[in-house]
matplotlib code that plots the C-alpha trace (Angstrom):
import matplotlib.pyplot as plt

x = [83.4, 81.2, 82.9, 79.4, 79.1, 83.0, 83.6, 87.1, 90.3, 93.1, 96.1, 98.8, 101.8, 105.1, 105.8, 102.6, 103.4, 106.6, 110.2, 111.1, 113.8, 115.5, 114.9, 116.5, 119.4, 120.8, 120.1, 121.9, 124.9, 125.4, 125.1, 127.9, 130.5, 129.8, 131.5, 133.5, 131.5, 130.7, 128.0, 125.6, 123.0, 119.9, 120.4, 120.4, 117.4, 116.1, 117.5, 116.0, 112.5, 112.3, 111.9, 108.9, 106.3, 107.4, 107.0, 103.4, 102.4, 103.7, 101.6, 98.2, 98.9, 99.2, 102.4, 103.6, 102.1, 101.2, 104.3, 104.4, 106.1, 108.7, 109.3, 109.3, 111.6, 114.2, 114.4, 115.3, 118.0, 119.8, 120.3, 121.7, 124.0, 125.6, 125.7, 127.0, 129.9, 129.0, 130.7, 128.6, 126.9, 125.1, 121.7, 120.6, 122.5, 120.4, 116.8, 117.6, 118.8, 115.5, 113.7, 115.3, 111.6, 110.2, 112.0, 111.0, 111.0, 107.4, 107.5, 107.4, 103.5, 102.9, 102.0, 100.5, 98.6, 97.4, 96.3, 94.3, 92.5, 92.0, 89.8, 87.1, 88.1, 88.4, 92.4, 94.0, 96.4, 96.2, 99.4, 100.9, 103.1, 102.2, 100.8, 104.0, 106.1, 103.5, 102.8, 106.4, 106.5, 103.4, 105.7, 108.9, 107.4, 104.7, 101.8, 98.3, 96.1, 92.6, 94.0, 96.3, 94.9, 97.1, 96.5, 97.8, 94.4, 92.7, 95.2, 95.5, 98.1, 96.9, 95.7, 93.5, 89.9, 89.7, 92.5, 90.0, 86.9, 88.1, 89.3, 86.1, 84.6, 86.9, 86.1, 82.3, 81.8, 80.5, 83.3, 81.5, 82.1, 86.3, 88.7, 92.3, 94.5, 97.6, 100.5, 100.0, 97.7, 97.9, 96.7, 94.0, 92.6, 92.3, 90.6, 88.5, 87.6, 86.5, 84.5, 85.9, 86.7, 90.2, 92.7, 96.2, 98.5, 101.6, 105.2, 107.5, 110.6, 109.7, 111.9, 114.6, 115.0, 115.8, 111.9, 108.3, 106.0, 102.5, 102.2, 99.1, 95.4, 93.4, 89.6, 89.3, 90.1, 87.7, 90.5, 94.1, 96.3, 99.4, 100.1, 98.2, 97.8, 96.5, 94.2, 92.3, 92.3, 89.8, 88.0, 87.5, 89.6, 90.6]
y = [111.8, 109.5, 108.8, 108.4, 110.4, 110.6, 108.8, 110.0, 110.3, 112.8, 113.0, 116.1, 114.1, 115.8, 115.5, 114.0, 110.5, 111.0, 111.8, 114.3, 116.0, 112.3, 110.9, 114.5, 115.4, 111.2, 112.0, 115.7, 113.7, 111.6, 114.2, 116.2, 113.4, 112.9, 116.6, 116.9, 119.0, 118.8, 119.8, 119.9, 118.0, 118.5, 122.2, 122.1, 120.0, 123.0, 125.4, 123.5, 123.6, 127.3, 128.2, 125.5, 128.1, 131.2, 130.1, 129.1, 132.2, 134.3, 132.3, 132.0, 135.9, 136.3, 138.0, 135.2, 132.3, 129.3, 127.0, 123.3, 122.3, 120.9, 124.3, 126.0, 123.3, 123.8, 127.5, 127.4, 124.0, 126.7, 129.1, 127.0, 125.1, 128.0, 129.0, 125.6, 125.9, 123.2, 123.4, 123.9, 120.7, 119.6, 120.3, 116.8, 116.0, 119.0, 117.1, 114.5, 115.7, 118.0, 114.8, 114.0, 114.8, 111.9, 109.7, 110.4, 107.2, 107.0, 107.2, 103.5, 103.8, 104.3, 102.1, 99.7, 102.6, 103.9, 100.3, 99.3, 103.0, 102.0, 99.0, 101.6, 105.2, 106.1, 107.4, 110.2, 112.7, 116.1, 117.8, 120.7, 118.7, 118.4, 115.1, 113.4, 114.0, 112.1, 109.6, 108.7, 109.2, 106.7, 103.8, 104.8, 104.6, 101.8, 104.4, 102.4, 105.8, 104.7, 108.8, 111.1, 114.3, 117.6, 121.2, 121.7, 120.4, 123.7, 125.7, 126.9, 126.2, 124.4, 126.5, 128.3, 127.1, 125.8, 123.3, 121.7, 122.4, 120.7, 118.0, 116.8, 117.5, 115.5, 112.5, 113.3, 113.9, 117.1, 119.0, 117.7, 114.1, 114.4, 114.4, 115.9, 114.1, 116.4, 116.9, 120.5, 122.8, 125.6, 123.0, 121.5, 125.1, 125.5, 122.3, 123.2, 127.1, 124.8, 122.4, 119.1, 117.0, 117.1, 114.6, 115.9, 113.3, 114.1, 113.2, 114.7, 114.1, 115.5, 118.9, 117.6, 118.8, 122.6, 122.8, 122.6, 120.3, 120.3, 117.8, 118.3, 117.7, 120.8, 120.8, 122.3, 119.1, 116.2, 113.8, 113.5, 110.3, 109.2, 107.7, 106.1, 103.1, 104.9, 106.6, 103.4, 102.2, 105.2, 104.7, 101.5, 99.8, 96.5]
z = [129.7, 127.4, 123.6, 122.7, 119.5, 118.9, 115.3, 114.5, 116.4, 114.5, 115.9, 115.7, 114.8, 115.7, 118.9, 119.6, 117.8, 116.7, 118.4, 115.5, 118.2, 118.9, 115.1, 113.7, 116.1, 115.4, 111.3, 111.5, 113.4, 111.1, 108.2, 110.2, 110.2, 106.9, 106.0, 109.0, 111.5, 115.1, 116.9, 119.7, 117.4, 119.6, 119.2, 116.0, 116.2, 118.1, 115.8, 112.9, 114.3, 115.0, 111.7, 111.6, 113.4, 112.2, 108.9, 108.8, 110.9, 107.9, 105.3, 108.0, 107.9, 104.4, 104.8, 103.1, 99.7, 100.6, 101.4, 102.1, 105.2, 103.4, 101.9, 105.1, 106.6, 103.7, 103.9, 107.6, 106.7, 104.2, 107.1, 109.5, 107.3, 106.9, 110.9, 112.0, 109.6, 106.8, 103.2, 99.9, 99.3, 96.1, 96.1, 95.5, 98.8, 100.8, 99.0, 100.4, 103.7, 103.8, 103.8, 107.5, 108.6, 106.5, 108.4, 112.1, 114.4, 116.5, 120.2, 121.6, 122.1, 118.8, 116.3, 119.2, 120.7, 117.5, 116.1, 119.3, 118.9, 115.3, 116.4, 117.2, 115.7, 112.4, 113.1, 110.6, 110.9, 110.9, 110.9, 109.5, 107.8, 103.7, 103.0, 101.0, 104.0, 106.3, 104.0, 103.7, 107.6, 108.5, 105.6, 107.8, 111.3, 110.0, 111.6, 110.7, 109.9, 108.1, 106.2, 105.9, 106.1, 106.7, 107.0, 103.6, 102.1, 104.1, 103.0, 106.4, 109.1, 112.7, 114.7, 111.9, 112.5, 109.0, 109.7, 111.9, 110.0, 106.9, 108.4, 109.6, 106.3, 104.7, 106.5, 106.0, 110.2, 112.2, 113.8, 117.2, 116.1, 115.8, 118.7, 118.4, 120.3, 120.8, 123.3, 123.1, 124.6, 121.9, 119.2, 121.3, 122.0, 118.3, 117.4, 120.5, 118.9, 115.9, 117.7, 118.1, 121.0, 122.6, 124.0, 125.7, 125.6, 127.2, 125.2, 128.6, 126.6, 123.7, 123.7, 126.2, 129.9, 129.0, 128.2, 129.9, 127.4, 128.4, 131.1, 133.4, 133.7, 131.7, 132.7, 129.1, 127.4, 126.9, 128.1, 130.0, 128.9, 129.5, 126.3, 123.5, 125.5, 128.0, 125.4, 124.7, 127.7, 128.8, 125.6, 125.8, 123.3, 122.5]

ax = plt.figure().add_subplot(projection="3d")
ax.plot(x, y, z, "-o")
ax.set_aspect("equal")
plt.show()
């Protein structure tokens, strides 16, 4: 299709730009040898992200107040500490720990991929993550947004349409004039129910070989890349 009319490109970020399965599992490691526990660390990678979805469809639900993904993330850490056998640490140690998600590496496409989109597109995030975690995120992974914009500024978790909707308002565009650019289908379809453009990209390592990431053509979706390089190389970039 034609990018005529598309001003913005926002990006879901875990997963999508960043290897938050790699980046945690090597950070939990070397937390473990630090208080003497071993581990399959990409399961409790896994195990560490579970509680990620569950706890945003209890605040989107209002089953749950509003928490900040660095909330959410914390409640679930406390839980598996305990399963995978670690001591009682000092809660300045588990801040600090929590914070393993502000320090996710980018896939090796990124911060290339994202710059030569930049040279056309307004680029933001728009992530459920709160915005300190993906601001410290974009310093650690040196992301080049133009924003940082997150779902916590809607008050209402990806795929709730006003996620989306607020986003674009935010950066002063119609819905119609954004693009998601995601690596998973769920997300696109919401961004779609709210109007914008969308972009799979796939990330086919993302969750390891036990699981099936989104990896073919959807005639749903505005457009099918490879990668971000890919990306701007269908819309034209520098």
């Amino acid at each position: 299709m034609s990018d005529s009319g598309i001003k913005a490109l926002v990006f879901d970020v875990f997963g999508t730009v960043v290897d938050w399965r790699t980046s945690i599992s090597q950070q939990a490691a070397g937390f473990g040898t630090r208080h003497g526990v071993e581990a399959d660390w990409n399961q409790f990678a896994d195990d560490w992200r579970a509680g990620y979805g569950a706890g945003m469809a209890k605040v989107n639900s209002g089953e749950d107040e509003w928490k900040i993904v660095d909330q959410i993330h914390r409640e679930r850490l406390d839980v598996i500490l305990v399963e995978y056998g670690f001591p009682k640490l000092e809660e300045t140690e588990l801040v600090e720990f929590n914070k393993a998600w502000h320090r996710l590496d980018g896939w090796p496409d990124s911060t290339e991929g994202l710059t030569r989109l930049k040279s056309k597109f307004i680029i933001s995030s728009l992530s459920n993550g709160n915005v300190a975690l993906l601001t410290n995120m974009a310093k650690h992974a040196n992301l080049p947004w133009d924003a940082v914009l997150s779902a916590e500024l809607a008050g209402k978790y990806k795929p709730h349409p006003r996620s989306y909707i607020r986003t674009a308002e935010l950066l002063g565009l119609n819905p119609d004039e954004v693009m998601l650019v995601a690596a998973h289908s769920q997300d696109l379809r919401g961004a779609i129910g709210a109007g914008l453009k969308s972009a799979l990209v796939i990330r086919p390592d993302e969750f390891g070989d036990p699981k099936a990431p989104d990896l073919k053509p959807d005639p749903d979706f505005n457009y099918f890349a490879k990668d971000f390089h890919d990306l701007a190389d269908q819309l034209g970039c520098g």
